[in-house]
LOSETOR-437383 format. One record per residue (C-alpha): x, y, z; residue in three letters. Coordinates in steps of 0.02 Angstrom, whole numbers, plus 50000, padded with zeros to 5 digits. Layout:
<sites>
site X:X	Y:Y	Z:Z	resn:ala
...
</sites>
This chain:
<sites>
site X:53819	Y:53172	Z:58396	resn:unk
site X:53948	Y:53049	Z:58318	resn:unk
site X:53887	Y:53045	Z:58161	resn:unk
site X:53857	Y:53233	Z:58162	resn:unk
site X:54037	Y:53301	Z:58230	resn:unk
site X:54107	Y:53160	Z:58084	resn:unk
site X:54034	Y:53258	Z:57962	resn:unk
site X:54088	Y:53411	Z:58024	resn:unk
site X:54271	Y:53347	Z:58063	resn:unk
site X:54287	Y:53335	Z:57855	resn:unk
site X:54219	Y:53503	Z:57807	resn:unk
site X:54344	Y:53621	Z:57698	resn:unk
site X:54455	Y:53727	Z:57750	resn:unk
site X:54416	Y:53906	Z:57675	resn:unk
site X:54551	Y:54047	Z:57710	resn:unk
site X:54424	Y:54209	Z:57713	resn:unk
site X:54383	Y:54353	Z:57842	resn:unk
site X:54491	Y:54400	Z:57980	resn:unk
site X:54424	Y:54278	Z:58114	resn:unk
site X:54454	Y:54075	Z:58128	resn:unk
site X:54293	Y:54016	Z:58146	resn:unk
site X:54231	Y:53854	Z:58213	resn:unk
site X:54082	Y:53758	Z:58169	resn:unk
site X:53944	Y:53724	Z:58282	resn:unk
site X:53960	Y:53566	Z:58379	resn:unk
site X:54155	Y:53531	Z:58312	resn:unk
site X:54262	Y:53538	Z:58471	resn:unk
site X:54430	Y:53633	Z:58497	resn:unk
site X:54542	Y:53445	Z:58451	resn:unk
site X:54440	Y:53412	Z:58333	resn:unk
site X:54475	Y:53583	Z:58255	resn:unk
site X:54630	Y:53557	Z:58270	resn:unk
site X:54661	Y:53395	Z:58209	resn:unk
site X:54575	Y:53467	Z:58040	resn:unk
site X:54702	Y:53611	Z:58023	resn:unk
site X:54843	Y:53481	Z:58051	resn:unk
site X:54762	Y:53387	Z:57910	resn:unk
site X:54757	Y:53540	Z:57798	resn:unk
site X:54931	Y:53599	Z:57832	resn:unk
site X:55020	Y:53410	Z:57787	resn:unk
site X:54912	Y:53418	Z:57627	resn:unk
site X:54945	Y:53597	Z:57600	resn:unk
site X:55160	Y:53542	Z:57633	resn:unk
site X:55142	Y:53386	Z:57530	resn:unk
site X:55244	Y:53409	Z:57360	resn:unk
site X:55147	Y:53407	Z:57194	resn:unk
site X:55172	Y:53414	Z:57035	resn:unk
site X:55084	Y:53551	Z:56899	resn:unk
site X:55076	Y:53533	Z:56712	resn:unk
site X:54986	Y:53685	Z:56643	resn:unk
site X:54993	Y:53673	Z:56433	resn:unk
site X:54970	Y:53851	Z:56349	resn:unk
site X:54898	Y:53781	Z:56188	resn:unk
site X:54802	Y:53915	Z:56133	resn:unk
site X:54954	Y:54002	Z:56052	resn:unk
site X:55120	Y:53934	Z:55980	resn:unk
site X:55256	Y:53937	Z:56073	resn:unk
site X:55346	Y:54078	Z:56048	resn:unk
site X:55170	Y:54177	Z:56078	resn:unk
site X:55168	Y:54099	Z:56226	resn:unk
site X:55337	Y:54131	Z:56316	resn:unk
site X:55322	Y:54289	Z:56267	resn:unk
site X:55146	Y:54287	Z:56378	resn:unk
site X:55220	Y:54203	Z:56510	resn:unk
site X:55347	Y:54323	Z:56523	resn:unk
site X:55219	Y:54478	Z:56522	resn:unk
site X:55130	Y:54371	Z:56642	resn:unk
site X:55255	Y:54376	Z:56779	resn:unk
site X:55278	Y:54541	Z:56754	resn:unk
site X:55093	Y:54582	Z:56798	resn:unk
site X:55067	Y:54473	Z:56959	resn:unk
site X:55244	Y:54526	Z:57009	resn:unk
site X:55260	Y:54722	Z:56954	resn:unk
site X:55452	Y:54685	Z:56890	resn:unk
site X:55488	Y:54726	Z:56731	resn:unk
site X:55622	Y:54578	Z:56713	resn:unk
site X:55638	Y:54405	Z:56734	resn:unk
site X:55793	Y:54418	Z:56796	resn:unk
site X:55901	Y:54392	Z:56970	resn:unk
site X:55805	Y:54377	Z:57098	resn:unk
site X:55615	Y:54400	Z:57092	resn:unk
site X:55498	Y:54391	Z:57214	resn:unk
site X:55330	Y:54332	Z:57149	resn:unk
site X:55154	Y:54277	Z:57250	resn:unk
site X:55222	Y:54119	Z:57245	resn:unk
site X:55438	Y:54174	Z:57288	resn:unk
site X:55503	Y:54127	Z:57127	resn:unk
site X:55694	Y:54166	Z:57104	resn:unk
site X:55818	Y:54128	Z:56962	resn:unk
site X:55891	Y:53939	Z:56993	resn:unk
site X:55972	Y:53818	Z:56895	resn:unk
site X:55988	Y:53899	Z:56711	resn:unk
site X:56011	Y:54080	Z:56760	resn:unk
site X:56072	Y:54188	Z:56596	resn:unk
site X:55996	Y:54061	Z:56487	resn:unk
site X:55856	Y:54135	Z:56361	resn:unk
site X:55750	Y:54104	Z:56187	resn:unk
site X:55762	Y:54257	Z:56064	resn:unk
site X:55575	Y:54291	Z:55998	resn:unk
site X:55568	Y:54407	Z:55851	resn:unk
site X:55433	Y:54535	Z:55889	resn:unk
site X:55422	Y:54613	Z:55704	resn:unk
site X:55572	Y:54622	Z:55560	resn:unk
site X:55752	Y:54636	Z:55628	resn:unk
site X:55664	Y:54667	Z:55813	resn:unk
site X:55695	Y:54506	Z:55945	resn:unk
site X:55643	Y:54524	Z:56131	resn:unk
site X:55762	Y:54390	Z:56248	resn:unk
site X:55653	Y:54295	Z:56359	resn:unk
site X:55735	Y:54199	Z:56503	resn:unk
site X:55715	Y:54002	Z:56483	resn:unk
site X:55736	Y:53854	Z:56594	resn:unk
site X:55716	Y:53800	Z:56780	resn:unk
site X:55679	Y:53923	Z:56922	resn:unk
site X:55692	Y:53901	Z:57083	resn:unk
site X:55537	Y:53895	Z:57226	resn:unk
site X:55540	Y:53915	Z:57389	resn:unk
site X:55559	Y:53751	Z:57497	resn:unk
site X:55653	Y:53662	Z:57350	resn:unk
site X:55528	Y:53668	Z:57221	resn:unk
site X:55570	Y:53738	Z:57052	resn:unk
site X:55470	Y:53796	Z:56896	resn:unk
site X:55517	Y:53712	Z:56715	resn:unk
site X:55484	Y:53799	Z:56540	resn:unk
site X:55466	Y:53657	Z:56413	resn:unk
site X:55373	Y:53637	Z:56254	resn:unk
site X:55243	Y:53525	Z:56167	resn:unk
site X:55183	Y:53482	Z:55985	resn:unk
site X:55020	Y:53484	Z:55921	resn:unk
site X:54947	Y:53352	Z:55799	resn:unk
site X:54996	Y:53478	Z:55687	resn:unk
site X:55173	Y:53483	Z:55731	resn:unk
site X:55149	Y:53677	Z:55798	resn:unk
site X:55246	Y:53696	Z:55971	resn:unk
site X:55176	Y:53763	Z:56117	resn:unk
site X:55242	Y:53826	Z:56281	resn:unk
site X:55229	Y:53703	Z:56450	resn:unk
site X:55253	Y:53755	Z:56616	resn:unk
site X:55308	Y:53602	Z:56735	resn:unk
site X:55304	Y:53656	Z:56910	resn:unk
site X:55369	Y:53554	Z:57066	resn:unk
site X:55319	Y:53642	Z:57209	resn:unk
site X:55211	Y:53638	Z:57386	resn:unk
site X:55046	Y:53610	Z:57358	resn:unk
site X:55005	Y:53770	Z:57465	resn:unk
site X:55093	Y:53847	Z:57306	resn:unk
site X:54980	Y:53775	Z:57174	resn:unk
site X:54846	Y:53900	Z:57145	resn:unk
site X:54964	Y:54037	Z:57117	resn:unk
site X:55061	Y:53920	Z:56996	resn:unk
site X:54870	Y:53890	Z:56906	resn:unk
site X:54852	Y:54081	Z:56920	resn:unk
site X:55005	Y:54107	Z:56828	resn:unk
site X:54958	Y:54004	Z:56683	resn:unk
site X:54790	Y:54044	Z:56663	resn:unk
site X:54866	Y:54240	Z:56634	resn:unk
site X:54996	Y:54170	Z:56523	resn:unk
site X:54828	Y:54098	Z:56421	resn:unk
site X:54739	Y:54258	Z:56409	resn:unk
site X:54901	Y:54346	Z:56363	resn:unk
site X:54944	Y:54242	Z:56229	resn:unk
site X:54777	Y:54271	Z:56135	resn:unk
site X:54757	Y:54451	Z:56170	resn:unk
site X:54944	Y:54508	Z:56139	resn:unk
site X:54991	Y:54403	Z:56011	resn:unk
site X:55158	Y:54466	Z:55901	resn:unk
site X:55076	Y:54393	Z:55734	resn:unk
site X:54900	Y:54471	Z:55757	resn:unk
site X:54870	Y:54584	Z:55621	resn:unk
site X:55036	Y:54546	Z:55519	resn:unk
site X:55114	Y:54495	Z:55396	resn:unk
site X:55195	Y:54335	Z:55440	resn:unk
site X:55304	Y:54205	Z:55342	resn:unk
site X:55266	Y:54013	Z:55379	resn:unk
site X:55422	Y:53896	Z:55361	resn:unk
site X:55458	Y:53700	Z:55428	resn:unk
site X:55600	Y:53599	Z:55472	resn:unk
site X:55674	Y:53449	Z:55392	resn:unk
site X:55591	Y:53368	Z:55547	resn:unk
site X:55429	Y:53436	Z:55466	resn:unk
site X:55408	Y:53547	Z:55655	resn:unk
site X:55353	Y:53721	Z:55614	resn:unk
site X:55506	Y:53853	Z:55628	resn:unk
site X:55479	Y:54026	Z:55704	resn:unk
site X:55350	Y:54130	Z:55627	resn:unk
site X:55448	Y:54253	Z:55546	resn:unk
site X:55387	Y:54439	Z:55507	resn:unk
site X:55376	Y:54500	Z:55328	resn:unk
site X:55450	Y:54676	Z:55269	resn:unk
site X:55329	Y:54702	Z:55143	resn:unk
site X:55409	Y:54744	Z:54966	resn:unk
site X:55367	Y:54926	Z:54928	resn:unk
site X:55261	Y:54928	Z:54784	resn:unk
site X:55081	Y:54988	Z:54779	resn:unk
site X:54918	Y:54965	Z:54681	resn:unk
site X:54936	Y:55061	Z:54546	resn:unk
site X:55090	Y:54990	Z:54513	resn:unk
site X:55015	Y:54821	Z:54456	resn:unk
site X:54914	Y:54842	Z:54325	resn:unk
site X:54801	Y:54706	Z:54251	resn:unk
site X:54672	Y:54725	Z:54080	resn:unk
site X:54518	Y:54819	Z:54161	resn:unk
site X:54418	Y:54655	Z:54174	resn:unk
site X:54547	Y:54550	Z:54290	resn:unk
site X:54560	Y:54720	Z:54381	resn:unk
site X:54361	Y:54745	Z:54429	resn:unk
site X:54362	Y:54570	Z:54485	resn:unk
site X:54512	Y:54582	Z:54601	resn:unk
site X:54432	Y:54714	Z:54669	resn:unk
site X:54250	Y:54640	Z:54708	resn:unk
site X:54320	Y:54485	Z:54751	resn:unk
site X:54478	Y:54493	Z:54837	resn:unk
site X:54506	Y:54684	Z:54902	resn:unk
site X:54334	Y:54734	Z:54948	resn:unk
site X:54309	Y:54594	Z:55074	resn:unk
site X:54486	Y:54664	Z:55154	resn:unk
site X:54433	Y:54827	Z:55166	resn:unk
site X:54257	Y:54819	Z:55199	resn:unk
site X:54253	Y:54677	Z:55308	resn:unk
site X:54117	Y:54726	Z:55404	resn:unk
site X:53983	Y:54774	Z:55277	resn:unk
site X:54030	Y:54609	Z:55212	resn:unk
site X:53983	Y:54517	Z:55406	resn:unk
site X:53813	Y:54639	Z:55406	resn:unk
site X:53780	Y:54557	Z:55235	resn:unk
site X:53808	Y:54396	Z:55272	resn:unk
site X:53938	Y:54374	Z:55134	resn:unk
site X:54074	Y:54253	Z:55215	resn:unk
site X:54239	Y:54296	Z:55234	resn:unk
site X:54292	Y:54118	Z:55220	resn:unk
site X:54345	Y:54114	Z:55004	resn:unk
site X:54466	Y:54028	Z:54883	resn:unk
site X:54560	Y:54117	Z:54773	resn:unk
site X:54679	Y:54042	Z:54646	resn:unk
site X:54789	Y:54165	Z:54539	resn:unk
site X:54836	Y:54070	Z:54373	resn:unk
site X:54954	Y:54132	Z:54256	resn:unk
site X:55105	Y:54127	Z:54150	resn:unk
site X:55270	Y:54193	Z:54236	resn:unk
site X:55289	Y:54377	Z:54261	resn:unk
site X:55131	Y:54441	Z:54246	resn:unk
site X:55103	Y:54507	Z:54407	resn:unk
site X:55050	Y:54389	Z:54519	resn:unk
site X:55198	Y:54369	Z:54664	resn:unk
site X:55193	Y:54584	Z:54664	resn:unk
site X:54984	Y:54573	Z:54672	resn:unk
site X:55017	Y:54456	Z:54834	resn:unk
site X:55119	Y:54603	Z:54922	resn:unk
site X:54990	Y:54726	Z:54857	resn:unk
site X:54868	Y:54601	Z:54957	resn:unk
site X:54961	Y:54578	Z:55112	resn:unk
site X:54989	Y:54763	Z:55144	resn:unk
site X:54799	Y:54784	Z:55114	resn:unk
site X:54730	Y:54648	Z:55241	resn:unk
site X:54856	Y:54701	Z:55360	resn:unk
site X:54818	Y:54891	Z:55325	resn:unk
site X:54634	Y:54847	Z:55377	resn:unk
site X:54647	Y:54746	Z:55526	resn:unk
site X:54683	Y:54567	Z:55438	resn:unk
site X:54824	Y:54435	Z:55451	resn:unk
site X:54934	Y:54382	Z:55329	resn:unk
site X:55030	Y:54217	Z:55348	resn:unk
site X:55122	Y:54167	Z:55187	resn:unk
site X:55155	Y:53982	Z:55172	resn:unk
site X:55322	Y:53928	Z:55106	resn:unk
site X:55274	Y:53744	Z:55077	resn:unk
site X:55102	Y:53756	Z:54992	resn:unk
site X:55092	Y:53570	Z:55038	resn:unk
site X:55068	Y:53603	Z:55207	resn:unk
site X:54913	Y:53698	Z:55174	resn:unk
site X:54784	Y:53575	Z:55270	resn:unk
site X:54894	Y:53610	Z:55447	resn:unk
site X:54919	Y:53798	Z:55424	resn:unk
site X:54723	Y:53829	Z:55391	resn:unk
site X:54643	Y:53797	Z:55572	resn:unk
site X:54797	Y:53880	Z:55645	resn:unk
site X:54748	Y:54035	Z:55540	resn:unk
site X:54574	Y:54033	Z:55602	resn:unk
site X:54632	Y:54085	Z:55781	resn:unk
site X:54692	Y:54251	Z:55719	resn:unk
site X:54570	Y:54264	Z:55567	resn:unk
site X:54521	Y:54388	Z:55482	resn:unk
site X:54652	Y:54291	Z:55400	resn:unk
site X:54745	Y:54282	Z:55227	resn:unk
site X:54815	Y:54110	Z:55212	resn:unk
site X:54948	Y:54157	Z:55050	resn:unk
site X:55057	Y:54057	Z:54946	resn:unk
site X:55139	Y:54029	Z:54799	resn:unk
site X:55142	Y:53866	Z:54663	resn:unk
site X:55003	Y:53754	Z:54728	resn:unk
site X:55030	Y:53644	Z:54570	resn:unk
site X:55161	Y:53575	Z:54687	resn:unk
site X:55034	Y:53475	Z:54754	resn:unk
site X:55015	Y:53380	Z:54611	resn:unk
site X:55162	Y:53282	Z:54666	resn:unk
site X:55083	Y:53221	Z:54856	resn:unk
site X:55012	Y:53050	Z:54901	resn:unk
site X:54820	Y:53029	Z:54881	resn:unk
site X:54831	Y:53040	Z:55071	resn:unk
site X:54882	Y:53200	Z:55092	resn:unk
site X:54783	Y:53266	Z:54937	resn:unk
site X:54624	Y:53200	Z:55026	resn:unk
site X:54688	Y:53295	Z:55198	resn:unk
site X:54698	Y:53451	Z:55106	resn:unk
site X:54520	Y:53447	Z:55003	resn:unk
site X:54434	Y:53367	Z:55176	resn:unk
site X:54518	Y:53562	Z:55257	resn:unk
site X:54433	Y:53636	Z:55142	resn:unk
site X:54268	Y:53558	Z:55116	resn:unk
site X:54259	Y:53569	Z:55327	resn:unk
site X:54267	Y:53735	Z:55368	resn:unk
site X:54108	Y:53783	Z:55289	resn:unk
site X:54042	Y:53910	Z:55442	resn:unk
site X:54021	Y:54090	Z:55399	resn:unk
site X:54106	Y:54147	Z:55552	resn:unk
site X:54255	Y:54073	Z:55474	resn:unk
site X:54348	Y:54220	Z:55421	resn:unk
site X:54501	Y:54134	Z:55327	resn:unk
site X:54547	Y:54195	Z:55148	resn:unk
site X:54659	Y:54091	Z:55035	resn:unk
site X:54742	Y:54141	Z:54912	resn:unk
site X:54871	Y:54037	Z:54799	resn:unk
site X:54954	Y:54050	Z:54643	resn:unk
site X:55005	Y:53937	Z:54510	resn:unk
site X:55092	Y:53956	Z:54317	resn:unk
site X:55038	Y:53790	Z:54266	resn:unk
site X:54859	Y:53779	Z:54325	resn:unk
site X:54830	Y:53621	Z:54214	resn:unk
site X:54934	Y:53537	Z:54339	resn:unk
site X:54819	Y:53576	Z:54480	resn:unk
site X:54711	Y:53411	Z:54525	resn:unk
site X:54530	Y:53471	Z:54465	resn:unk
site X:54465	Y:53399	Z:54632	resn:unk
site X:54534	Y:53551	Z:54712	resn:unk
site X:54451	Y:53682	Z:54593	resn:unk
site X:54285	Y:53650	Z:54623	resn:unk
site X:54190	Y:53788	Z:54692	resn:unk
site X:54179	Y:53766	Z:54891	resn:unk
site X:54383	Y:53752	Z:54903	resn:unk
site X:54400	Y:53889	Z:54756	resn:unk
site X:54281	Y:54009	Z:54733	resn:unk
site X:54364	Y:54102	Z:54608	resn:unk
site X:54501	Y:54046	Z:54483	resn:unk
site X:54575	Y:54219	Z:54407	resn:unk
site X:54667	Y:54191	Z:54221	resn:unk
site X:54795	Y:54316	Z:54230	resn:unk
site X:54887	Y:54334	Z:54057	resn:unk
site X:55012	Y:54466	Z:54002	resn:unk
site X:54925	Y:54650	Z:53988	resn:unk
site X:54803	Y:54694	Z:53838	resn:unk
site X:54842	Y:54853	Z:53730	resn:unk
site X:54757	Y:54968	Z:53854	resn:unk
site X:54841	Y:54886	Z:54002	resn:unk
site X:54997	Y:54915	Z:53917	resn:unk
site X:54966	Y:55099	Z:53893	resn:unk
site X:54958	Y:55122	Z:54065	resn:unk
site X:55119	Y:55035	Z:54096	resn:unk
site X:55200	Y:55126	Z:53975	resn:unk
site X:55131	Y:55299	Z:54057	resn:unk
site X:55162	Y:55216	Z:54226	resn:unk
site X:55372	Y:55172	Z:54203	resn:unk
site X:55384	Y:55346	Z:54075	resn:unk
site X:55324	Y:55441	Z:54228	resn:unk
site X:55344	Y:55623	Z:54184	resn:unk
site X:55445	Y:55584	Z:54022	resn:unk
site X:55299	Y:55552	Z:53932	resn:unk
site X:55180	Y:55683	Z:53830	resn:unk
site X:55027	Y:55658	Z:53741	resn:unk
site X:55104	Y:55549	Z:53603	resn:unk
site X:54960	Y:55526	Z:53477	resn:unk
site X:55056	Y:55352	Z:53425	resn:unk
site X:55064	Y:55278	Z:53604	resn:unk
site X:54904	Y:55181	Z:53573	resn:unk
site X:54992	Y:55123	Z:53421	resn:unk
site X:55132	Y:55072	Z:53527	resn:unk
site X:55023	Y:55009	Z:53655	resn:unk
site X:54944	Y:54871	Z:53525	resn:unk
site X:55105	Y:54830	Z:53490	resn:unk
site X:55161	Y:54781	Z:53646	resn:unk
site X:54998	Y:54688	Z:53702	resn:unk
site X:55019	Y:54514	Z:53760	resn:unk
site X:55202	Y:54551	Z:53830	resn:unk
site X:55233	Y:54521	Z:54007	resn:unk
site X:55254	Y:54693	Z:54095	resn:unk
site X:55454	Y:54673	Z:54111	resn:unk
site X:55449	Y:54667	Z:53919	resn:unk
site X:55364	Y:54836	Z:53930	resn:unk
site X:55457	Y:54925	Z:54055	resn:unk
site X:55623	Y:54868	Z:53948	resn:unk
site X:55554	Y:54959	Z:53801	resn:unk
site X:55535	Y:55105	Z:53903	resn:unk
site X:55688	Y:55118	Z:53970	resn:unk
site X:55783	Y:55092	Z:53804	resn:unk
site X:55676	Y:55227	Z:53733	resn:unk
site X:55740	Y:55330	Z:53905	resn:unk
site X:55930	Y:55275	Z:53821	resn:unk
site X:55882	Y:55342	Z:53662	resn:unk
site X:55815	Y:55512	Z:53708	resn:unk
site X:55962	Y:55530	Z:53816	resn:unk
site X:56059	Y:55491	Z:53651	resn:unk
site X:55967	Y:55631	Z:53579	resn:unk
site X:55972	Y:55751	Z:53680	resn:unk
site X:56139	Y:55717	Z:53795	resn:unk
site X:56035	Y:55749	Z:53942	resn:unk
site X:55945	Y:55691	Z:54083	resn:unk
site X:55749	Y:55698	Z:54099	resn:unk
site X:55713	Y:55721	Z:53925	resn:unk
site X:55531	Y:55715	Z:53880	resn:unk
site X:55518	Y:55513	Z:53775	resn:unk
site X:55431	Y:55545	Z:53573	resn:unk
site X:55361	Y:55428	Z:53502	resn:unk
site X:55502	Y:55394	Z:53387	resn:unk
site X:55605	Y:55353	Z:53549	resn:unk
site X:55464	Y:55228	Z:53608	resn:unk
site X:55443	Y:55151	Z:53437	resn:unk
site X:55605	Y:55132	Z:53397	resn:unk
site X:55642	Y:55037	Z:53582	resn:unk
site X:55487	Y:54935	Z:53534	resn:unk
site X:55541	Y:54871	Z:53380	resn:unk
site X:55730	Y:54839	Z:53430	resn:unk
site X:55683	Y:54740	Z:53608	resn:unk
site X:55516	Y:54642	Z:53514	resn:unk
site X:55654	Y:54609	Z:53376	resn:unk
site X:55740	Y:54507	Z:53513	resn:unk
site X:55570	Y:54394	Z:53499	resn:unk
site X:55606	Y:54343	Z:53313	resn:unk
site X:55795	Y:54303	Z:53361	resn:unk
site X:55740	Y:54186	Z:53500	resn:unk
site X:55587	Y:54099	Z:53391	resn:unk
site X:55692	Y:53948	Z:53346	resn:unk
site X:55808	Y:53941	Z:53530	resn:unk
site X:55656	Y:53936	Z:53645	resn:unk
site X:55555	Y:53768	Z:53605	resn:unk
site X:55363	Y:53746	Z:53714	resn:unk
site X:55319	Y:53926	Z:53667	resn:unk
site X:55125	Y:53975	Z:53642	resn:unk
site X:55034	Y:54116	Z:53583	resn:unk
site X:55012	Y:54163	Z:53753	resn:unk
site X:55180	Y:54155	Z:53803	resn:unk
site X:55270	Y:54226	Z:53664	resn:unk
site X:55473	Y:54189	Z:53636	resn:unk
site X:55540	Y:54344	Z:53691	resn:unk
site X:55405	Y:54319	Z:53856	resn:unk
site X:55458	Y:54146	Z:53892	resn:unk
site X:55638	Y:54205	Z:53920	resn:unk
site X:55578	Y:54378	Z:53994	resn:unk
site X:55469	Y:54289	Z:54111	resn:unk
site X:55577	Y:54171	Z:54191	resn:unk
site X:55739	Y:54305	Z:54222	resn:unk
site X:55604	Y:54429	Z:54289	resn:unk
site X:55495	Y:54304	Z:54398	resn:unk
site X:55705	Y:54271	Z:54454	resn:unk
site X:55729	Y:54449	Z:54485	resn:unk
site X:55575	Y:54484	Z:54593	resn:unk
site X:55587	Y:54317	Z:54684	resn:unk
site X:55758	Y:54381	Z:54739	resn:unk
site X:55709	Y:54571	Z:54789	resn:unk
site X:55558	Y:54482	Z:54880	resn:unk
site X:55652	Y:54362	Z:54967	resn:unk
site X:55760	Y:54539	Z:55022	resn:unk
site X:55590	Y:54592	Z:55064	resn:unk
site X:55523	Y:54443	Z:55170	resn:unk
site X:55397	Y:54411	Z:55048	resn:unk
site X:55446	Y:54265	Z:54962	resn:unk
</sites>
């Protein structure tokens, strides 16, 4: 009987039903000295560390805020609230963290210490990652009668995270510190330009299209073939072809479709921002000048090619895509096919190419000008800048003409603009010095003041 009402005298205590039950063979004392047990453990003080890593940090507050609201049916944070567990505003009341929720949008989340009942209190804090990507902590200093509603909590604040993430489905701009810490994600107003407005020769097109845009828009197909989703993609290129607008063109495709788009500011930092892309993938991974990386320690060229070369699962759905003007710069380890699949050499338009420009920044001005593919071959192998400035002279000189607006462009008017901005080519020969026949005079100086000018509208635009 000893041995047997020992064994009993440990049991659990289980809250359930309506009645207090007692064991077989366990006498009233007995009974009671096991509640007494279970209410000094249940008063002893504890503390809770609950890390929400499976989002960064400003995913997660925003969670954890969403969070209380569903166990505790108040819409704010704020004064006093009454959760399962009593928690009120205490030490830092008014304090907050301003998340940005999309462009020029910012929801205020309250941040600090709250109070419990009985003295204990609740702390937000924050973590890093190896990666240097903070995440929300939740430090709580409470009754231990209180710590399954404090695990509750953050076990919602988990699933919340994941399933409402703000950058899900965006278009989202990557930055860092001078600490090297990631800064907020920040959302991307995508500059307004669309397909048709970047025109490549017909070649470069198709294979944008098979490679690039038809995994974004039929992504599925793509999964019930077996065709991964995981793919390198390097855009090289002389300046002002095309390639910064083609990247907006991409990011308001992926994100029309379902995909996220997280442009990295610092290409270097391409080996962290990879696996963090993977938890919202489909994922673009996008960014500009990955020559840059030309200039790292073997180190940290080795960290980014090992990224690569690791993630070699189908179900990896992470696309990136980079750009560079001096491909020759890029380390050939990094080109090989496994880290990038396709290398794209994207020059200035051919003569067809730049009859549809022509059409394209003419608009309605234009006619069926039986010289335009004349014009056209004469414009071939200028950057599209160089084209559009012919056009609009040759809009200046039927104004001239006619001394009004919307006049219909001949192709005097387009001939004439043609041979007075190309002229500016010859006057430049011997003032520009590293010019090739791929990069003519007039498009080494073009090039640089327009990759200037759409650098600076992008950056208006969040996309650069």
């Amino acid at each position: 009987m000893t041995s047997k009402a020992k064994k009993v005298t440990i049991a659990e205590v289980v809250r359930t039903g309506s009645k207090l039950i007692v064991p077989e063979g366990l006498s009233f004392q007995a009974a009671i000295e096991v509640l007494e047990r279970q209410r000094l453990a249940e008063e002893s003080d504890v503390e809770i560390k609950e890390e929400i890593t499976q989002a960064p940090f400003w995913d997660g507050i925003l969670a954890l805020k969403a969070a209380v609201e569903q166990l505790t049916g108040y819409a704010e944070l704020r004064g006093a609230v009454q959760s399962v567990f009593g928690m009120e505003m205490g030490r830092d009341p008014g304090r907050s963290i301003s998340v940005e929720v999309s462009p020029d949008e910012y929801i205020h989340v309250p941040w600090g210490t709250f109070a419990l009942p009985n003295g204990g209190e609740i702390r937000m804090s924050s973590g890093m990652d190896s990666r240097r990507m903070p995440y929300l902590v939740i430090i709580a200093r409470t009754k231990n009668k209180y710590a399954d509603c404090i695990r509750e909590l953050a076990a919602l604040t988990r699933t919340l995270a994941v399933e409402r993430s703000i950058y899900k489905g965006k278009s989202v701009r990557l930055s860092f510190g001078d600490n090297g810490a990631w800064n907020m994600p920040k959302h991307m107003r995508l500059f307004n330009v669309s397909r048709q407005q970047v025109v490549f020769s017909q070649e470069i097109e198709q294979a944008l299209n098979d490679n690039i845009f038809t995994p974004l828009e039929h992504t599925q197909a793509c999964r019930d073939e077996n065709v991964p989703l995981k793919r390198g993609v390097l855009l090289a290129g002389p300046y002002g072809v095309g390639k910064t607008l083609l990247m907006n063109v991409l990011a308001q495709t992926a994100t029309k479709h379902g995909w996220t788009v997280f442009y990295v500011e610092d290409v270097t930092r391409i080996a962290e921002v990879l696996p963090f892309a993977a938890k919202y993938a489909p994922a673009i991974v996008a960014g500009e000048d990955l020559d840059r990386v030309a200039g790292l320690s073997d180190t940290a060229l080795t960290a980014i090619r090992n990224t690569l070369d690791s993630v070699e699962s189908k179900t990896f759905e992470v696309m990136v895509v980079l750009t560079t003007n001096y491909v020759e710069r890029v380390p050939p380890a990094l080109l090989r096919p496994g880290r990038f699949d396709v290398v794209f050499n994207i020059q200035a338009p051919d003569a067809v190419a730049a009859a549809r420009l022509i059409r394209l920044y003419a608009d309605s001005r234009i006619t069926d000008i039986e010289e335009l593919e004349i014009i056209a071959l004469k414009l071939a192998g200028h950057i599209p800048a160089v084209i559009r400035e012919v056009v609009e002279r040759a809009k200046l000189g039927a104004i001239s003409r006619t001394h009004a607006a919307g006049s219909k462009l001949t192709s005097e008017d387009l001939m004439t603009a043609a041979y007075t901005v190309l002229g500016q080519a010859e006057f430049l020969r011997e003032s520009l010095a590293g010019h090739t026949p791929t990069q003519p005079p007039l498009n080494a100086a073009m090039g640089l003041l327009v990759e200037e000018a759409v650098h600076t509208a992008l950056q208006k635009a969040d996309l650069a």
